[in-house]
N, C-alpha and C positions, 0 to 999 in steps of 0.2 A: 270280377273273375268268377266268385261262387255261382252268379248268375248264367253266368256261358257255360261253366261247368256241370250244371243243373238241366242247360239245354241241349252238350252235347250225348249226358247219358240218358236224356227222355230218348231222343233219337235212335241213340244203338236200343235202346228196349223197343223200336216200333218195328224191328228186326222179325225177333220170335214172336211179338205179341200182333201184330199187325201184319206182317207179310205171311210170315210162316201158319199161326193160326188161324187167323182170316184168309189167309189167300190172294188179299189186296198187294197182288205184286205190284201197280203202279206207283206205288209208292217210292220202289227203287229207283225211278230215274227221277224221282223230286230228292233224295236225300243218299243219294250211293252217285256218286260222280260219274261222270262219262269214259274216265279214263281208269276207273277203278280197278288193283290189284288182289286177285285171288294168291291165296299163300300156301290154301289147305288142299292136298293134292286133292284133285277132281277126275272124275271117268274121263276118256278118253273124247267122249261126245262135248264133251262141257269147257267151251274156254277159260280161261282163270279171268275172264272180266264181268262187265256189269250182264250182260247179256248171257252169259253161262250161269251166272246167281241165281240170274231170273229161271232158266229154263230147270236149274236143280232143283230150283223151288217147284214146280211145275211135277216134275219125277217125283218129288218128296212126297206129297200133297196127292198123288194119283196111287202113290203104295199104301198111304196113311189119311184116308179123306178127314178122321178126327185126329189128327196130331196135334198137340195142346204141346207148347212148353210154359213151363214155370218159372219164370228170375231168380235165382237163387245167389245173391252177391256174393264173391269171394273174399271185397273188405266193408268196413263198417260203411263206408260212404262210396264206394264203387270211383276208389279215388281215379285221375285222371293226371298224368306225369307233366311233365316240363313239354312232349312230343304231341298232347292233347290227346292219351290211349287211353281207353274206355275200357275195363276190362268184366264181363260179369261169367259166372258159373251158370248153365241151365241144364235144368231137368226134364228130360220128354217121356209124355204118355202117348201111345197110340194103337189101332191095332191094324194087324199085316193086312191088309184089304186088297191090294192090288200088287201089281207086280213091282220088285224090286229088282232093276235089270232083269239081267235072267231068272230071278227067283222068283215064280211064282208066287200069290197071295197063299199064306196057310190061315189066315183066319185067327193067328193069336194075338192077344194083347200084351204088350212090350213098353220095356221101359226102358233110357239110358240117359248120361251123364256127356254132357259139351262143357268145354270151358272157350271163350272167346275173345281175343283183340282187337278193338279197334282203332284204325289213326285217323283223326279227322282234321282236315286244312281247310280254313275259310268256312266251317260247318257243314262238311260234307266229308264220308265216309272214303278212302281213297286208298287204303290197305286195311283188310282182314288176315289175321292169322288165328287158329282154334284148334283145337284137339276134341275130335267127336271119339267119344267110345263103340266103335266101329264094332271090334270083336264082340261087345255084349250085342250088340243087334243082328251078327251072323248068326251068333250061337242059342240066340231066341228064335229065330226063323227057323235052326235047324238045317244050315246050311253047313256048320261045323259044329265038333260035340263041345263038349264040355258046360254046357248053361247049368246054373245054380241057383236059388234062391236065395238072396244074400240075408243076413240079417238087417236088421232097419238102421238108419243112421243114427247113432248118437247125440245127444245135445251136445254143445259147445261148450269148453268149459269158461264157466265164469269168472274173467278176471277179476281181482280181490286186491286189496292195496293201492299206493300212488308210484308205483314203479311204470315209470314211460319211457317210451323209445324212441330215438330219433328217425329220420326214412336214411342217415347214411348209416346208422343201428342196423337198420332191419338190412337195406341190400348187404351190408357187412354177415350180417348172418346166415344168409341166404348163400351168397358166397363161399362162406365158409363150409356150407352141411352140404355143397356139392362138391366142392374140391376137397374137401378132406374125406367126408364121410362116405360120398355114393362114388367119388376117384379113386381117393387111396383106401378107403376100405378101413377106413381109424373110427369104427363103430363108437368107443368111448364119448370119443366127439360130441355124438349123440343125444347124450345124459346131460350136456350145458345147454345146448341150444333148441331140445323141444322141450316142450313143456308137458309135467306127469300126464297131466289127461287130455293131451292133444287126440284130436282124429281124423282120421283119412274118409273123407265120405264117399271115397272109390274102390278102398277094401275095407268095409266095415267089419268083416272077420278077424282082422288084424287086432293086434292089443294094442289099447290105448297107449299114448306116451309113445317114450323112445323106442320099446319093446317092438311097438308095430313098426316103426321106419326100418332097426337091426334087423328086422325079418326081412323085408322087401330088399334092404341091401345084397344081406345075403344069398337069396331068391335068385337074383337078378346076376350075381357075380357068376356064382353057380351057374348058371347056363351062359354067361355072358365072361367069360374071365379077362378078358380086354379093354369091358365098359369104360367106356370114357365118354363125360357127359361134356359139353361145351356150350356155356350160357353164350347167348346170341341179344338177349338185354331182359333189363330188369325194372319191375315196374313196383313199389312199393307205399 
């Protein structure tokens, strides 16, 4: 099992590191299925299949001729569920060189934050879902305002002691800090289930710990008083 595990997350890495930064999009039709499903909405040019991937990459790659992503895992082991999901956090450098849709090339260098899912059946990739940080890369082009310089990410903090968790622990927890804490708005919550020097490496402004999640709760209520989150699955 470790062994197929080990093969199916070389793979989702030959994604960013191999398609994306090399360019070797042929690679997609040896390891992205024929019937492959896009999840992450795409331009209107772009079908949600293997063949719309390819040509995003193509658009990507023509705005950003140096676009470099970095692996940045979200667990110790970039673990892989009971569904064979692959999941990794990545990091992009690159600068605006050419056009982005309608957006002209401005010539800056840019940076942002993806998180990625993937399902692989038989060792091939057949559903993608991810969250690219879109707004940081409107608001670096200067297509909308607001860009900032963030402060830098935080280390992680160092677990200490033999206090372990199980994975129905963790989705239990997980559960928990979206239906109570970001649903019902029961911030206390909060204070059992993060840890003091937790960090968000997507609002590094934020305070460590629970402090930083009670802000974004509240943040988000505040313009959102309706919010209502709905887990669609959980991978831990």
């Amino acid at each position: 099992m470790q062994k197929k595990t080990d093969e199916l997350k070389r793979r989702f890495r030959h994604i960013p590191e191999i398609i994306m930064n090399r360019g070797e999009i042929e690679i997609a039709d040896i390891e992205i299925a024929e019937d492959y499903v896009e999840h992450i909405p795409m331009p209107p040019q772009f079908p949600p299949n293997r063949q719309g991937f390819k040509d995003f990459v193509i658009m990507l790659r023509t705005a950003f001729p140096d676009l470099h992503y970095d692996v940045d895992h979200l667990t110790t082991n970039d673990l892989i569920g009971e569904n064979q999901k692959v999941v990794h956090r990545i990091v992009a450098h690159a600068t605006h060189l050419g056009p982005w849709g309608p957006i002209p090339a401005t010539g800056k260098r840019m940076s942002w934050t993806e998180v990625h899912i993937g399902l692989y059946v038989e060792g091939k990739l057949v559903e993608h879902w991810g969250n690219i940080n879109t707004l940081a890369i409107m608001q670096q082009m200067g297509a909308i305002p607001g860009w900032y310089e963030k402060p830098p990410v935080r280390s992680r903090p160092v677990a200490t002691g033999s206090v372990t968790t199980t994975y129905q622990e963790n989705v239990a927890a997980v559960r928990q800090l979206i239906h109570d804490v970001w649903n019902k708005g029961r911030l206390e919550v909060a204070d059992k289930l993060i840890h003091p020097q937790s960090i968000d490496p997507s609002y590094t402004e934020y305070p460590v710990g629970p402090e930083g999640a009670k802000l974004a709760v509240r943040l988000f209520h505040n313009a959102f008083p309706d919010l209502y989150m709905f887990i669609q699955d959980v991978i831990a």
